[in-house]
PLY file of the C-alpha trace (Angstrom):
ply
format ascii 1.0
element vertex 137
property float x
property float y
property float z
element edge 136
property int vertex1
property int vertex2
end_header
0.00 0.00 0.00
0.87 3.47 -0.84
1.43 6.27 2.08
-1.24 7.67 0.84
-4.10 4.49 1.08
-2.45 4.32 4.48
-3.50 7.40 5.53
-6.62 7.05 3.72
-7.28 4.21 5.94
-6.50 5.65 9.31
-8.72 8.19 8.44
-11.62 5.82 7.93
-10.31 3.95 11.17
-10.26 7.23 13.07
-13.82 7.98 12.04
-15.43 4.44 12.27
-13.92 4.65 15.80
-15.38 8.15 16.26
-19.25 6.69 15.21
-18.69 3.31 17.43
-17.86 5.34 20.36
-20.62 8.33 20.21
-23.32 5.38 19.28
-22.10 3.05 22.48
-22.68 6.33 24.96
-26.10 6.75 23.01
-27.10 2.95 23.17
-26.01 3.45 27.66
-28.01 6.77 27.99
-30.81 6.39 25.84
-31.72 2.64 25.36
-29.85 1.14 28.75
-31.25 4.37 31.04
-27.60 5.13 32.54
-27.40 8.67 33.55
-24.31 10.24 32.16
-22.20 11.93 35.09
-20.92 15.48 34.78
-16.76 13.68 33.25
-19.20 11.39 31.20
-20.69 14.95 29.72
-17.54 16.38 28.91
-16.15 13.09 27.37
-19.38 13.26 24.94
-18.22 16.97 24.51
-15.20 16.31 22.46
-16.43 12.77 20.96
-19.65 14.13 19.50
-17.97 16.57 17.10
-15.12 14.02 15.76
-17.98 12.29 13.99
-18.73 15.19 11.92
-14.99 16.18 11.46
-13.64 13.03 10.75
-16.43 12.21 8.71
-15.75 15.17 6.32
-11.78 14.33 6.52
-12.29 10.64 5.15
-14.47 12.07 2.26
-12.12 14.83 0.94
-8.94 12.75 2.03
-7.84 16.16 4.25
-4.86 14.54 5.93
-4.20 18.11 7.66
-7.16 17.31 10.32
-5.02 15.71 12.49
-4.12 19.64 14.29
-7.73 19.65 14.96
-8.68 16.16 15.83
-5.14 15.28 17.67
-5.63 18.18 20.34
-9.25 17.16 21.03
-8.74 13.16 21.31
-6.16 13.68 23.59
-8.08 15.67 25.73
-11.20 13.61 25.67
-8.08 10.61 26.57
-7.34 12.68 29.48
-10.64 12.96 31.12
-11.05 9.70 30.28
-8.28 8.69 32.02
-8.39 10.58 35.23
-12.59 8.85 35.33
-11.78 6.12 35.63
-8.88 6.53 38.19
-11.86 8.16 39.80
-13.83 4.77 39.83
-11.24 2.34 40.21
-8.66 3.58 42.83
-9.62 3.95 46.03
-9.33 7.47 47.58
-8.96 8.68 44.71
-12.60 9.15 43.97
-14.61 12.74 45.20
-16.77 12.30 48.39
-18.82 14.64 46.68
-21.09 13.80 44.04
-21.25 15.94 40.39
-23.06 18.66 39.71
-26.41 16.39 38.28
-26.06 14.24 41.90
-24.84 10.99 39.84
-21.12 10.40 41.35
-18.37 10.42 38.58
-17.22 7.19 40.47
-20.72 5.09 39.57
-19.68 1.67 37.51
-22.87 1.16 35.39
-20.63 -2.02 34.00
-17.44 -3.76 34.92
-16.88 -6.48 32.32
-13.47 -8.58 33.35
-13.21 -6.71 36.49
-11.91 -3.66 34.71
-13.86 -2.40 31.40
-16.29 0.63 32.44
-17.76 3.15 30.56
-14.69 5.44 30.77
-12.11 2.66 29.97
-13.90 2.36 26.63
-14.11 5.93 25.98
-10.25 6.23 26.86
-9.43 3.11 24.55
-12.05 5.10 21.93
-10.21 8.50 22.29
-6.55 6.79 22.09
-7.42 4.58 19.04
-8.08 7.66 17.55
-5.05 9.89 18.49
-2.99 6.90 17.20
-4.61 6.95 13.85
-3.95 11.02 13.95
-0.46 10.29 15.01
0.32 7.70 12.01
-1.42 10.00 9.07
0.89 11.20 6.68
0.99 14.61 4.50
0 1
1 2
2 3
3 4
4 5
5 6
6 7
7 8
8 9
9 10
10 11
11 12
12 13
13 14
14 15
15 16
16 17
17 18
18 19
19 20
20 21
21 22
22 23
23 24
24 25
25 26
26 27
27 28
28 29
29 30
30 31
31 32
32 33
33 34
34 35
35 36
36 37
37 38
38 39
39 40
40 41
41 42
42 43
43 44
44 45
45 46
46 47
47 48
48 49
49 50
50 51
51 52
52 53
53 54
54 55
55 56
56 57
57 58
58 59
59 60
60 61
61 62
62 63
63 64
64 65
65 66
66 67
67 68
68 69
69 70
70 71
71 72
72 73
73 74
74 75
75 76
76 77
77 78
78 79
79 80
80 81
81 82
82 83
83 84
84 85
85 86
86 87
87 88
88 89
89 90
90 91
91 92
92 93
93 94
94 95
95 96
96 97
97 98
98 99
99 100
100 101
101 102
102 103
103 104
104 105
105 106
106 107
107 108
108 109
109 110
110 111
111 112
112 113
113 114
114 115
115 116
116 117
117 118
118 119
119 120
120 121
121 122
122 123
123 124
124 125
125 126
126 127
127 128
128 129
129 130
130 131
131 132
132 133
133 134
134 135
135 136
């Protein structure tokens, strides 16, 4: 493959990723009833618009999206990240609960003892900054 179909396909990868991720917290709020907490809200923040930006990226092969989308994934990683050290290490986790009264430290799942809701939005948000990382000019 050229460096070029390469890229082509990270940007699909990146975006498939992007849809997966923003349909999964859907498919927990909406169908499964789990009330997003206040991190959960900003994580849908900077996923939601990575659809639309990605989306338009694949379709007009606009490698240069990766100073837009890079910033934001690694952000969205970072919340992600410091959520679920909120739910999974002890004392680590506010004694207050967020803003909407739903604690950020609330495990709606826990498949294998260690995927929640955040993990997959961190392994979401890094898939994607790994794809941004590896596209070419």
């Amino acid at each position: 493959m050229r460096k070029t179909d390469i890229s082509q396909l990270l940007l699909y990868v990146a975006w498939l990723v992007s849809i997966i991720a923003t349909l999964g917290s859907l498919y927990f709020s909406e169908i499964q009833s789990f009330i997003p907490c206040e991190l959960c809200w900003y994580q849908r923040i900077l996923m939601y618009p990575l659809v639309l930006i990605l989306g338009i990226a694949t379709f007009q092969n606009d490698k240069s999206v990766k100073k837009y989308v890079l910033p934001i994934s690694i952000i969205g990683g970072s919340i992600s990240l410091f959520h679920y050290l909120e739910q999974k290490v002890p004392g680590f986790a506010e004694i207050k609960p967020c803003a909407n009264g739903m604690p950020c430290s609330t495990e709606y799942i826990n498949w294998l003892g260690f995927i929640t809701i955040p993990f997959l939005a961190l392994i979401a948000f890094s898939l994607v900054s790994a794809c941004m990382l590896l596209v070419r000019k």
